[in-house]
C-alpha positions in Angstrom: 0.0 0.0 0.0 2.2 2.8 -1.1 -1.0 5.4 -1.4 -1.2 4.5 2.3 2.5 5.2 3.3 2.6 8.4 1.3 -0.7 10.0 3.6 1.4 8.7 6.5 4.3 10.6 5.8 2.8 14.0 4.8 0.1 13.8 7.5 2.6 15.2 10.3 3.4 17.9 8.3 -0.5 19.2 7.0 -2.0 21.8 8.7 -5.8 21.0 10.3 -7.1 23.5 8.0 -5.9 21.4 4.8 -6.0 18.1 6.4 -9.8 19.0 6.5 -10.2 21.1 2.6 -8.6 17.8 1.2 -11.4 15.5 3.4 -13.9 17.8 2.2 -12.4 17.5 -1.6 -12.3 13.8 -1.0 -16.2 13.6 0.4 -17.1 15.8 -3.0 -15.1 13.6 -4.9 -16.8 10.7 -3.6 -20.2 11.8 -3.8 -20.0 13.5 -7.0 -18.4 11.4 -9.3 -18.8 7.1 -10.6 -15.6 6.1 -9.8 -14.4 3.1 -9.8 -14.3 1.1 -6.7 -10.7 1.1 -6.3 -10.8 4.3 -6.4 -13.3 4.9 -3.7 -11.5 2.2 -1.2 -8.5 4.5 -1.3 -9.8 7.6 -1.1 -11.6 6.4 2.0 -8.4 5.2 3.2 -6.8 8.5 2.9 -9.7 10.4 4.2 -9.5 8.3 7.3 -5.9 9.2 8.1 -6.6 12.4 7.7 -9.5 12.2 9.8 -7.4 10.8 12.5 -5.2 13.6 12.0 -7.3 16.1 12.1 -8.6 14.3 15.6 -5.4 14.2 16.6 -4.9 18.2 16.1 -8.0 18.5 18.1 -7.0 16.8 20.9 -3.6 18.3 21.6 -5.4 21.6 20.8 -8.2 20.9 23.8 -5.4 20.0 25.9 -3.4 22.5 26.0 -6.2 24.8 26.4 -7.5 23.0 29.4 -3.6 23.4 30.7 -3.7 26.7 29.9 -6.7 27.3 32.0 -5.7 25.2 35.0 -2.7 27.6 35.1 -4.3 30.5 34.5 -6.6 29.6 37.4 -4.0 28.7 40.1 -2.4 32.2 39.4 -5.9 33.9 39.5 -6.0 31.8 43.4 -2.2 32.3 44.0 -2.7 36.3 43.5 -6.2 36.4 45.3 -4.3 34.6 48.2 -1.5 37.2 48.1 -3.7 40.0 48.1 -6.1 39.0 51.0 -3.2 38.1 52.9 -1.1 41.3 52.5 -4.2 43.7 52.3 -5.2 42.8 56.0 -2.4 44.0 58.2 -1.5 42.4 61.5 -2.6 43.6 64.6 0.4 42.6 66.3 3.2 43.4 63.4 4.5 46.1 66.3 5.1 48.8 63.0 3.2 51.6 62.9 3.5 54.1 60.2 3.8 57.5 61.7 2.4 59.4 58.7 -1.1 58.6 59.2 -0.7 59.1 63.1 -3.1 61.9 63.8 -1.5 64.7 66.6 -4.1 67.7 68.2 -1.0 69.3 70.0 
């Protein structure tokens, strides 16, 4: 199966966007024409690696989104930690800032 080990090859190296525009060519192709059934068997063949593919894409794309997000939300809780924490000052830190001391005489 050499038609096979070619899509194997250049699979790694299509983009999502044209590993889908040649699935959609090969669905039109499909449906549109009498072709042989030779013909169809391999163009399903190659339309299911690039379906894989293109699943493939997906999935590394969902999950580095979902990482992304994770992160982002542990620094969102890290810094509303931070804040809560250094916004309320200690009663017994012993410093007292002698610039907002109010003096009558």
């Amino acid at each position: 199966m050499p038609a096979r080990k070619k899509i194997l090859e250049n699979k790694d190296s299509t983009s999502f966007e044209d590993a889908l525009a040649q699935i959609e060519e090969i669905i039109d192709s499909m449906e549109g024409e009498q072709l042989p059934l030779e013909d169809l068997v391999t163009q399903y063949e190659k339309g299911s690696v690039l379906l894989k593919h293109c699943e493939s894409v997906l999935s590394s794309a969902r999950k580095r989104i979902e990482l992304i997000t994770l992160t982002n939300q542990d620094e969102l809780g890290r810094e509303k930690n931070h804040a809560s924490s250094s916004s309320t000052p200690s009663e017994n830190d012993g410093v007292s800032d002698e610039s907002n001391d109010i003096s009558l005489f």
